[in-house]
N, CA, C and O atoms as CSV, one atom per row, in Angstrom:
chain,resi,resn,atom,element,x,y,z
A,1,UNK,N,N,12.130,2.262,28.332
A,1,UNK,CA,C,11.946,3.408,27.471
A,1,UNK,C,C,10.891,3.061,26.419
A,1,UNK,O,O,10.741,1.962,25.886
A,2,UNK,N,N,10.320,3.961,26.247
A,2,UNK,CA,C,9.083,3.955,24.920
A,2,UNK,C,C,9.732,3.846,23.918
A,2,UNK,O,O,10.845,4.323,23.694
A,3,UNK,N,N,8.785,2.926,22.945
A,3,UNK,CA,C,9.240,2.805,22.122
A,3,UNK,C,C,8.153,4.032,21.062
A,3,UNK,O,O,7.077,4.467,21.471
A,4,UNK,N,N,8.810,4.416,19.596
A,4,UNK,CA,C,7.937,5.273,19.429
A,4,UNK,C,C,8.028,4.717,17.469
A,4,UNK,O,O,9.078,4.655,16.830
A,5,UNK,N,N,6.872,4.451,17.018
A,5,UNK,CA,C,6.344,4.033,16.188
A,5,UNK,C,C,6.176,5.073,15.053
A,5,UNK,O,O,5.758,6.194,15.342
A,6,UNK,N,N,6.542,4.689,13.525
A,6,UNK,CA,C,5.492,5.724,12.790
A,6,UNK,C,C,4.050,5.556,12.457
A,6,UNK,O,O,3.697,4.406,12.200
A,7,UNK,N,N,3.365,6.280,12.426
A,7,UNK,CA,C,2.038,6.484,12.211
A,7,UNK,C,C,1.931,5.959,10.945
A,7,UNK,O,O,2.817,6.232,10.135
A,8,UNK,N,N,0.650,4.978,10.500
A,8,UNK,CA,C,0.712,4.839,9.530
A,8,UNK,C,C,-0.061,5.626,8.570
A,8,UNK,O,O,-0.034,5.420,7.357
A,9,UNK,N,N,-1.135,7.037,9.467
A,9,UNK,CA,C,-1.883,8.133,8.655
A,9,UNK,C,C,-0.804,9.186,8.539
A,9,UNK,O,O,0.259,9.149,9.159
A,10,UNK,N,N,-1.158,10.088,7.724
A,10,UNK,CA,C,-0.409,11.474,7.924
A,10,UNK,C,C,-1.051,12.355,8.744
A,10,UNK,O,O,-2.247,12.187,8.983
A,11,UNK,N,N,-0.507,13.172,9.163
A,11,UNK,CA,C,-0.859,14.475,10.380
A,11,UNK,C,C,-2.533,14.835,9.162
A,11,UNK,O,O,-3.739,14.713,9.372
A,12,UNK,N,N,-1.811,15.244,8.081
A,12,UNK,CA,C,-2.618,15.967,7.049
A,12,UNK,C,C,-4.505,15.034,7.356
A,12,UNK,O,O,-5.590,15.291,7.877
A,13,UNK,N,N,-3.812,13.905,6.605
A,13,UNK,CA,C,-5.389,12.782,7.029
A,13,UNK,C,C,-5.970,13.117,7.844
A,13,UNK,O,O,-7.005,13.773,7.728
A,14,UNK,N,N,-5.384,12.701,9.049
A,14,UNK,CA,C,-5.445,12.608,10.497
A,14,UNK,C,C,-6.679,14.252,10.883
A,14,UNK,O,O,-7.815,14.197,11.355
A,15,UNK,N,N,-6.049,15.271,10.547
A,15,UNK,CA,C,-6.936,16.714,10.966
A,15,UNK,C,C,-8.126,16.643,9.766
A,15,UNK,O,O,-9.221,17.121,10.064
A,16,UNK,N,N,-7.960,16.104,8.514
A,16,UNK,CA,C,-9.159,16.268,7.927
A,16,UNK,C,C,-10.123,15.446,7.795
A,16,UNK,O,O,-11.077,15.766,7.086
A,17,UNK,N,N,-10.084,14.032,8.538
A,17,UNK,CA,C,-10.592,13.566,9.277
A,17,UNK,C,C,-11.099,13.946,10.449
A,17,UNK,O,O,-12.277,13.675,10.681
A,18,UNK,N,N,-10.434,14.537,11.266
A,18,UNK,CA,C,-10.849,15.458,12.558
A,18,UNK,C,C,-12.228,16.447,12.045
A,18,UNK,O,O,-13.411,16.318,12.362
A,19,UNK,N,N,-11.759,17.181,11.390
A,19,UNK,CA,C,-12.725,18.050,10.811
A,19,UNK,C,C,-14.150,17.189,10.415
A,19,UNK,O,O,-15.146,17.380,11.112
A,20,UNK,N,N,-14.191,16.467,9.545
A,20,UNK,CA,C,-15.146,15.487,9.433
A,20,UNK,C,C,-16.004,15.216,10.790
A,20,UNK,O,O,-17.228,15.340,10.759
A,21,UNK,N,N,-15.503,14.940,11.666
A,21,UNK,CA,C,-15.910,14.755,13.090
A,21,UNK,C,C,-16.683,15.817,13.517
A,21,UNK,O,O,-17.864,15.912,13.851
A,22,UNK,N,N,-15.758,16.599,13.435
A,22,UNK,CA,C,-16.470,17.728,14.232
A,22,UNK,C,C,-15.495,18.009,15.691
A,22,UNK,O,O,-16.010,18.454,16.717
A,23,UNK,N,N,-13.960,17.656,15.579
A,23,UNK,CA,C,-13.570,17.291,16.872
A,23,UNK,C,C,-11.880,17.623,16.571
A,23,UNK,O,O,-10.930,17.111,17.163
A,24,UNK,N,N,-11.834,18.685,15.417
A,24,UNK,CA,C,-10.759,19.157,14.898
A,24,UNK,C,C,-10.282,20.328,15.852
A,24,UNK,O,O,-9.094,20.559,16.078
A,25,UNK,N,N,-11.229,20.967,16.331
A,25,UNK,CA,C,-10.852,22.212,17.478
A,25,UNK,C,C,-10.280,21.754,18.725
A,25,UNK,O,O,-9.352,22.243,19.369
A,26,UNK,N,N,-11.163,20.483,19.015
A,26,UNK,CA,C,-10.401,19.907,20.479
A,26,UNK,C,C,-9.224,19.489,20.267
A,26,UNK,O,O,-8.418,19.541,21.196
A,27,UNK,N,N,-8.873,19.027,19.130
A,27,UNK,CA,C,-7.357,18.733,19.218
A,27,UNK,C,C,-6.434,20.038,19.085
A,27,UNK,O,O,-5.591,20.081,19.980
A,28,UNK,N,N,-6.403,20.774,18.469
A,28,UNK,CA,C,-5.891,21.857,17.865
A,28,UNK,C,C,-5.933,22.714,19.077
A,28,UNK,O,O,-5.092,23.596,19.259
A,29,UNK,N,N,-6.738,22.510,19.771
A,29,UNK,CA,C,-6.844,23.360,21.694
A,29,UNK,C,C,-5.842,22.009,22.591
A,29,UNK,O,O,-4.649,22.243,22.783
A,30,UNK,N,N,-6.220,21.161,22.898
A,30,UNK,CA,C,-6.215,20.755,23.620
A,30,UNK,C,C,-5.301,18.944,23.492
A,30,UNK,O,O,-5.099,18.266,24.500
A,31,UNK,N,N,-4.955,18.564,22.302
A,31,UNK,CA,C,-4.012,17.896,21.433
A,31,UNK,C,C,-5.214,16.601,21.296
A,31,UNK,O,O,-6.367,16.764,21.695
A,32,UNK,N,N,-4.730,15.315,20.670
A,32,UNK,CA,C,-5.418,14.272,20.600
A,32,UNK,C,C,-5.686,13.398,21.468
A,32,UNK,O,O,-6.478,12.482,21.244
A,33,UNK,N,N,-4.903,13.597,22.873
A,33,UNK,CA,C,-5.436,12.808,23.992
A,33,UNK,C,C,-6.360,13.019,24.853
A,33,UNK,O,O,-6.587,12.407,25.897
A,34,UNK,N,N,-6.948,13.992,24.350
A,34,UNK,CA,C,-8.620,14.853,24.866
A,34,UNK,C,C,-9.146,14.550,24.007
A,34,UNK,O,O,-10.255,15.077,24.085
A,35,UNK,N,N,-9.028,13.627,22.591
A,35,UNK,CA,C,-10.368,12.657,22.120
A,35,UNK,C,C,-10.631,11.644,22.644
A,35,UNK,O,O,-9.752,10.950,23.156
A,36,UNK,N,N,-12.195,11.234,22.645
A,36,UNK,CA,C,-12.457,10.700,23.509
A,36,UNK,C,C,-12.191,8.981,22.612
A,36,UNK,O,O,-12.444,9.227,21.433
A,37,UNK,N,N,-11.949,8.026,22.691
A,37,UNK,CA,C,-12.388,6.310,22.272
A,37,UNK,C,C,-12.987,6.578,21.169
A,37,UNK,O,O,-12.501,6.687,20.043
A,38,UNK,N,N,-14.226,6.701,21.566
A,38,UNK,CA,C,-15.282,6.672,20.523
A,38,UNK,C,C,-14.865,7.742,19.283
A,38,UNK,O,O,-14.836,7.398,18.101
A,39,UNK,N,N,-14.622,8.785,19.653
A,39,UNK,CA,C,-13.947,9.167,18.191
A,39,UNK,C,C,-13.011,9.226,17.625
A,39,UNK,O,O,-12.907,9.911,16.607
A,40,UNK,N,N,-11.811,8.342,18.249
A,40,UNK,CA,C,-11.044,7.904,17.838
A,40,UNK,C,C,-11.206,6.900,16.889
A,40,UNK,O,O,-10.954,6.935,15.685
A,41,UNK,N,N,-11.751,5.815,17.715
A,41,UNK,CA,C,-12.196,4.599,17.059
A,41,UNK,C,C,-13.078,5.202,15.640
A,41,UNK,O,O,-12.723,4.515,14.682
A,42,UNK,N,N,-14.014,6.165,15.248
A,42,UNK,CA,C,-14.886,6.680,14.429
A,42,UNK,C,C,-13.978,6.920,13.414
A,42,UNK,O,O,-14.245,6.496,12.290
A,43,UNK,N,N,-12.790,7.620,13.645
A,43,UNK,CA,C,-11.297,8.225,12.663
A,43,UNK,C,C,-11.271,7.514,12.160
A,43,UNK,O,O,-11.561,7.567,10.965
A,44,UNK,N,N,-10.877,6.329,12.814
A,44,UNK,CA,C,-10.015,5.287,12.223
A,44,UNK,C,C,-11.209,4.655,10.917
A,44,UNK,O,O,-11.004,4.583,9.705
A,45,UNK,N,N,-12.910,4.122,11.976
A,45,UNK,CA,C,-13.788,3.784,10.667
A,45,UNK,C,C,-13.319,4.342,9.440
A,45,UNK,O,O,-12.778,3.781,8.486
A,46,UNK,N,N,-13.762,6.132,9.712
A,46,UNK,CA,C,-13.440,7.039,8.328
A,46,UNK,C,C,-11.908,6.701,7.684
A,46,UNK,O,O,-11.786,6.901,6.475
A,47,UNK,N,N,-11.329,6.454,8.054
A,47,UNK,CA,C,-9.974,6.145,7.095
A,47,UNK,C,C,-10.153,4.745,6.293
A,47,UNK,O,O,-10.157,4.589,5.072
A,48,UNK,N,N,-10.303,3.752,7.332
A,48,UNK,CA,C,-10.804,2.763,6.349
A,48,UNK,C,C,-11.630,2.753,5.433
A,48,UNK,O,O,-11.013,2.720,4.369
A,49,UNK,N,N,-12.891,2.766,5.251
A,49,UNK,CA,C,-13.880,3.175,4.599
A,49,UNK,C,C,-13.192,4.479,2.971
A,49,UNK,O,O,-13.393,4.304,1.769
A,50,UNK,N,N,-12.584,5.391,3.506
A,50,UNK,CA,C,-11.446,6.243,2.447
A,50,UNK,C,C,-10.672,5.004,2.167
A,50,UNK,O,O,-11.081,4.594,1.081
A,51,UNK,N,N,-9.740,4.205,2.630
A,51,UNK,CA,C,-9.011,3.150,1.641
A,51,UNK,C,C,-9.810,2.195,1.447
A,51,UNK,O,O,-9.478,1.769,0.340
A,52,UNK,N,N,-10.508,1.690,1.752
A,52,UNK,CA,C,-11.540,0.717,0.668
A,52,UNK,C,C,-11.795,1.019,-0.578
A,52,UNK,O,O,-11.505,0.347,-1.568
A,53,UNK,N,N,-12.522,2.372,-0.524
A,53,UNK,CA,C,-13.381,3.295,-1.619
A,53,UNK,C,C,-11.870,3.495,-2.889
A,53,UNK,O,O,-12.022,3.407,-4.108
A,54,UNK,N,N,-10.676,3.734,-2.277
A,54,UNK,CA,C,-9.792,4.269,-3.025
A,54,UNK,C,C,-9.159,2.978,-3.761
A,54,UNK,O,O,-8.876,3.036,-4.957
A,55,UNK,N,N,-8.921,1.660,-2.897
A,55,UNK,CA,C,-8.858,0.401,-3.547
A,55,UNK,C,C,-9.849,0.259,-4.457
A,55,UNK,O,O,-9.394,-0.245,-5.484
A,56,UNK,N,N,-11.030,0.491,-4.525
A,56,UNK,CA,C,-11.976,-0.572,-5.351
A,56,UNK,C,C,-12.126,0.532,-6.448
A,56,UNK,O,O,-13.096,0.281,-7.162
A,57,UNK,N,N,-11.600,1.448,-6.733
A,57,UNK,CA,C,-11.104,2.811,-7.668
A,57,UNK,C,C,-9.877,2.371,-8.354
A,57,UNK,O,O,-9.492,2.624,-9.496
A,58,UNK,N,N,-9.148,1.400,-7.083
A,58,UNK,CA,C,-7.853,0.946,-8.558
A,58,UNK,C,C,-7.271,2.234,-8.492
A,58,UNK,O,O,-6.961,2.685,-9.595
A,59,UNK,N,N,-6.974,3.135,-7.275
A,59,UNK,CA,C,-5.514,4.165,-6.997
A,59,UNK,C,C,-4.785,3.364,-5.598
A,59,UNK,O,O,-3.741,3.800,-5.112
């Protein structure tokens, strides 16, 4: 049986990040396993890059 993990983004992040992309409709049609790697992997850049920026802000 799967095991099933929490996410450590929120849904919220997660789509406005999407949006950022440009790749917020394909999910919202078609869910997140019709993104492709590469913009997955890109999400994830953009989130890091958002907690870096928000660490070195000292929130």
């Amino acid at each position: 049986m799967a095991r099933k993990r929490g996410g450590l983004m929120s849904d919220r992040l997660k789509y406005e990040l999407a949006e950022e992309l440009g790749v917020a409709d394909v999910v919202r049609r078609e869910g997140w396993g019709s993104v492709s790697s590469r913009n997955c992997g890109n999400l994830v850049r953009l989130a890091i890059q958002r907690a870096e920026r928000a660490m070195t802000r000292g929130q």
